[in-house]
N, C-alpha and C positions, 0 to 999 in steps of 0.2 A: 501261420498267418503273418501279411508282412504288414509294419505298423508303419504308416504314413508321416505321423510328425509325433512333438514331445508329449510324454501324458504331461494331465494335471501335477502332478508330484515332481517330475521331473522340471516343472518351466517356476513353480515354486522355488525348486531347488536354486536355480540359475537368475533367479530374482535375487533371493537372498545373498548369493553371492557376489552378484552387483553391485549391491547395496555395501557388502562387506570391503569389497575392494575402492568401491569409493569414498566410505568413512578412511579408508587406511591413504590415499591421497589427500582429502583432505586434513586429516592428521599429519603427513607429512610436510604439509606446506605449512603446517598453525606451527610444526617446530622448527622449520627451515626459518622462516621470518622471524622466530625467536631467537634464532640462532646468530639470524644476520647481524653484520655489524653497524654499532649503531654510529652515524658520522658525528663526533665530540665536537664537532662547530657549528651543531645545529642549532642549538640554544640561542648559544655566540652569534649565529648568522639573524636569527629570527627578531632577537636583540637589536642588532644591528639596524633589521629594516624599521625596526620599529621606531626604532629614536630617529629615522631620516623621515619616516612620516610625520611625526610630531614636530619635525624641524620644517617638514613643508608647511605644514598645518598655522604655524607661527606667520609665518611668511603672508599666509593668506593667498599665494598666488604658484600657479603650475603652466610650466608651458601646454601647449595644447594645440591637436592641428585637425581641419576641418575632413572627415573623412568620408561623410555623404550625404548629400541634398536631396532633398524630394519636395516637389510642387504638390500641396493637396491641400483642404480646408481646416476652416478651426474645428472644427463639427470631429473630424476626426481625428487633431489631436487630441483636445482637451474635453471630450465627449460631452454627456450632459452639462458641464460645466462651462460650453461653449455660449458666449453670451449671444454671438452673429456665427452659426453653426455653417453658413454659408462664405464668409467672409474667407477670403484666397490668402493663403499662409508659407512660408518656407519653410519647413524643416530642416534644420542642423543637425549631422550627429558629430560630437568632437570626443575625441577619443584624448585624455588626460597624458600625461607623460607618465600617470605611474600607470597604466593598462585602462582607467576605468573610462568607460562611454555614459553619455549623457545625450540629452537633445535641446536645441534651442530654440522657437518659433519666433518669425517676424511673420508680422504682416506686411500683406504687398500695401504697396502706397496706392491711396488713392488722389494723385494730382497734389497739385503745387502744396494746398495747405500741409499734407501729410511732413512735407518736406520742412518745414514751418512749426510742427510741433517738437518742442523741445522733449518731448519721451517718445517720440517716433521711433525705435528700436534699430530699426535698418536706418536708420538717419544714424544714431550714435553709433551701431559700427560704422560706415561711412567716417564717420569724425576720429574714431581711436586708431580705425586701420586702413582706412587712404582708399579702401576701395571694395568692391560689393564680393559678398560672403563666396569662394571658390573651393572646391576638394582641392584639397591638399594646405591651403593658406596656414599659416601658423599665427596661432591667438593666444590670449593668455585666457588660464581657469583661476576661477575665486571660488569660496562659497558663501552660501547665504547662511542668517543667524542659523540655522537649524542643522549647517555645516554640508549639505544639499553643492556639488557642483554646479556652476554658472559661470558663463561667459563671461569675460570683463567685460565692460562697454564703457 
């Protein structure tokens, strides 16, 4: 009689032994990584960043440069919490000097008075940086009480 494929017992067999040779890799890697060496200025290094963070933290202030805009409404930044969910917005994303991104929203102006309000937002960048929000422009970051990055203005 010619037998077609593996019996039951035999595909058993070839399971378990699957099983066995993959415990035994991953065995091997849990004692390779054990093994590796460990770099002795890692502490030192981690130390390191951390007291530069705490030094920027002092400062209050981080370079930062604008890295992408989008035209869309308040509605969809700041969701139910949008007071005029219609009302036309820019979004900033600026990306910190130490890696971290954030976003910033102006509203678009609506005519002369906007211009006119002294917490007009795109008015005060206007006033700290000479000219209206562009990818790439370099700004400075603050944070707020809650230590939250933000925009200088």
């Amino acid at each position: 009689m010619n037998m077609v494929g593996k019996s039951v017992a035999e595909k058993a067999h070839d399971k378990l032994r699957e099983a066995a040779i993959r415990t035994a890799k991953e065995e091997n890697a849990t004692e390779a990584a054990a093994k590796a060496k460990i770099d002795s200025q890692y502490w030192a290094n981690l130390q390191k960043k951390w007291a530069q963070e705490a030094e920027d933290a002092k400062t209050g202030e981080l370079d930062g440069k604008i890295t992408d805009m989008k035209d869309t409404t308040a509605g969809e930044v700041y969701g139910d919490k949008a007071k005029d969910p219609d009302r036309a917005v820019i979004q900033l994303e600026i990306t910190a000097s130490d890696g971290k991104k954030f976003h910033e929203a102006f509203s678009h102006p609506e005519g002369a008075g906007s211009w006119r309000n002294s917490k007009f937002k795109l008015g005060l960048f206007m006033k700290k940086y000479a000219s209206f929000p562009h990818i790439g422009q370099s700004v400075k970051v603050g944070f707020d009480s809650d230590g939250f990055y933000t925009l200088t203005l």
